[in-house]
C-alpha positions as CSV (number, residue, x, y, z in Angstrom):
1,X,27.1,-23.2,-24.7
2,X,27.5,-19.6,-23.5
3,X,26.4,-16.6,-25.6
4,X,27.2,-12.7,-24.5
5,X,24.4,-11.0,-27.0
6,X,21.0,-10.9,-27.9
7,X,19.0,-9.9,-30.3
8,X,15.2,-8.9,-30.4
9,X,12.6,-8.8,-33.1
10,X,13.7,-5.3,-33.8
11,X,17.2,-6.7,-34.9
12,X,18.4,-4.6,-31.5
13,X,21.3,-6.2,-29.8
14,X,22.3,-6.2,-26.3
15,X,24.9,-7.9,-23.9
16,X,23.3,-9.8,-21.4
17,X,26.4,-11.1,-19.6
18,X,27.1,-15.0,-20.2
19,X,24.0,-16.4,-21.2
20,X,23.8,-20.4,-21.1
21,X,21.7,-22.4,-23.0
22,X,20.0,-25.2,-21.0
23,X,16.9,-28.0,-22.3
24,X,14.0,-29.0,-20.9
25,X,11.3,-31.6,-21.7
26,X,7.9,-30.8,-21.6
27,X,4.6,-32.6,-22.9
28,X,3.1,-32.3,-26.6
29,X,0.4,-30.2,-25.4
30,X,1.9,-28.2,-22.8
31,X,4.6,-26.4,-25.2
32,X,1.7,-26.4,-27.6
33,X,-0.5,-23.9,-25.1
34,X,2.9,-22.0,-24.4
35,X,3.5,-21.2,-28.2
36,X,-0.1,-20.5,-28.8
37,X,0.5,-18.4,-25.5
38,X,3.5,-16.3,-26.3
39,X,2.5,-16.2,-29.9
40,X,-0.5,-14.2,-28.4
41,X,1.4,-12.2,-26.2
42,X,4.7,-11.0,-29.1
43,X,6.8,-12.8,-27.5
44,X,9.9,-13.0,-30.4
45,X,10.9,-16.5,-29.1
46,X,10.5,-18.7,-26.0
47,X,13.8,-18.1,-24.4
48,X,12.5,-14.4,-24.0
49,X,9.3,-15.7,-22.6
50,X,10.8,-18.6,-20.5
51,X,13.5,-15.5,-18.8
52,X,10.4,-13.4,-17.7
53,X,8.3,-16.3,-16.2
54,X,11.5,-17.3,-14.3
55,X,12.0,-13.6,-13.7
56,X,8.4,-13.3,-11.9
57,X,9.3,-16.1,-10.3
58,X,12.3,-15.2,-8.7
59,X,10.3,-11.4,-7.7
60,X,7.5,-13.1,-6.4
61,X,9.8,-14.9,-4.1
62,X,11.3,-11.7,-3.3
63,X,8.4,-10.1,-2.0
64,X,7.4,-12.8,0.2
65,X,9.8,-10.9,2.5
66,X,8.0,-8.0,4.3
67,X,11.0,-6.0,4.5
68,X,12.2,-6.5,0.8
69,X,12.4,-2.9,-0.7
70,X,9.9,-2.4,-3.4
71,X,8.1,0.1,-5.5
72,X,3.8,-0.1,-5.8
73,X,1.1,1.6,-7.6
74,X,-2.2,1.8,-5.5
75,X,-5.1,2.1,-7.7
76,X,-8.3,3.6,-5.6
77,X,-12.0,4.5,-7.0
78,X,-13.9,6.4,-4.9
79,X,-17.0,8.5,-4.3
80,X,-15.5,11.7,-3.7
81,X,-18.9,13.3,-2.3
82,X,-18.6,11.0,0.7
83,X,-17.9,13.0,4.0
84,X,-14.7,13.4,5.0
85,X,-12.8,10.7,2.7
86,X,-10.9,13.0,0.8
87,X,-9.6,14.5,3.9
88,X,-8.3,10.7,5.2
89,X,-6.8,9.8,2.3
90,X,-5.2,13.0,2.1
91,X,-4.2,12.8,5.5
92,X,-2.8,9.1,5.2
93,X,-0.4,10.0,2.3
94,X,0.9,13.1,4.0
95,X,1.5,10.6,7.2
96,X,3.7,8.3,4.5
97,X,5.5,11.4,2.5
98,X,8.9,9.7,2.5
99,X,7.5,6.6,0.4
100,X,5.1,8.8,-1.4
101,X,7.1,9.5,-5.1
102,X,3.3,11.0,-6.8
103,X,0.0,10.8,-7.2
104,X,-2.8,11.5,-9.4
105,X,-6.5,12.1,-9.8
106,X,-8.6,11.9,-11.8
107,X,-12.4,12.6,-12.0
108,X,-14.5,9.9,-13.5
109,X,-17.7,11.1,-13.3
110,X,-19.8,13.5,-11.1
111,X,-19.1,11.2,-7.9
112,X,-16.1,8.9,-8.8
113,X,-12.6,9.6,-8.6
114,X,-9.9,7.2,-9.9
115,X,-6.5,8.3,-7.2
116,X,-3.4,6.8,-8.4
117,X,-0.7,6.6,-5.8
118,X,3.0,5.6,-6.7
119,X,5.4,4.6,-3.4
120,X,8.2,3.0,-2.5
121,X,9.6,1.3,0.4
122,X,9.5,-1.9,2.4
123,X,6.6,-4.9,1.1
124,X,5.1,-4.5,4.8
125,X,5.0,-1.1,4.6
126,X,3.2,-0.5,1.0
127,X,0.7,-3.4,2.6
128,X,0.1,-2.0,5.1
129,X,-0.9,1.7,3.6
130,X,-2.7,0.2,0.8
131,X,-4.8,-1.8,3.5
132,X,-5.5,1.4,5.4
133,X,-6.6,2.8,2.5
134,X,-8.4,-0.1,0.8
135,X,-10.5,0.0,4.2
136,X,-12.1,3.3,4.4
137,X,-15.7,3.7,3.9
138,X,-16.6,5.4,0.1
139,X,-13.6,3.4,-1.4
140,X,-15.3,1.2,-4.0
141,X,-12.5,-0.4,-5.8
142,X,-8.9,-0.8,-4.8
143,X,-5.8,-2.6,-6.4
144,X,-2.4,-3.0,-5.4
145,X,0.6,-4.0,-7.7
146,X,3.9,-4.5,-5.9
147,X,7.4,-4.5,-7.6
148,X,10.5,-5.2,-7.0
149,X,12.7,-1.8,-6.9
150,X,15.3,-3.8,-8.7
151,X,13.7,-5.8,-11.2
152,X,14.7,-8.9,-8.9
């Protein structure tokens, strides 16, 4: 069966192209922990939760390709007192301006900053920068969260 709207918990509506409605069997306890799970999360229904595991899914396969575009927020804390870092991270995001969209700072306390940096551009490249980065001595704490510029 095909359907060409949905609807949310907000009674909002949209058209989602053909949607088809498929089964699947799973254990007692299995679909159990899921409900529990997505009852946790607001999940309105688990169609809506089964479309965004496959959808991270399908990105995570994505982005095993170094050259798939993408869009990334590295997440730094740093002592800002340390010689000289300041300057290389400065000096490493002018050197990648064309993926660079922002960045912020933020000071935490009298010696740690929180820098926010939001890029986009190829997986290998974002890896690559955030690595450079992650590395230098007086960074304490680094993340890096990878996306898909398209919402794979």
């Amino acid at each position: 069966m095909e359907y060409n709207s949905v609807e949310n918990a907000f009674g909002e509506s949209w058209n989602m192209g053909k949607i088809e409605r498929v089964g699947i069997s799973l254990e007692q306890e299995l679909l159990a922990k899921f409900d529990a799970l997505i009852e946790k999360q607001g999940y309105p229904n688990r169609s809506e939760a089964v479309r965004d595991l496959i959808r991270a899914r399908l990105e995570q396969e994505y982005l095993a390709d170094p050259s798939s575009d993408a869009v990334a927020a590295i997440l730094l804390i740093y002592d800002h007192h340390l010689t000289g870092l300041t300057t290389k991270l400065t000096h490493l995001q002018h050197s990648h301006l064309l993926h660079i969209i922002t960045t912020t700072h933020v000071h935490l306390d009298h010696h740690n900053c929180l820098e926010v940096i939001i890029l986009k551009g190829k997986v290998r490249e974002i890896q690559s920068l955030a690595d450079r980065m992650t590395s230098l001595k007086g960074v304490k704490l680094s993340r890096v969260n990878i996306m898909s510029a398209t919402g794979a």
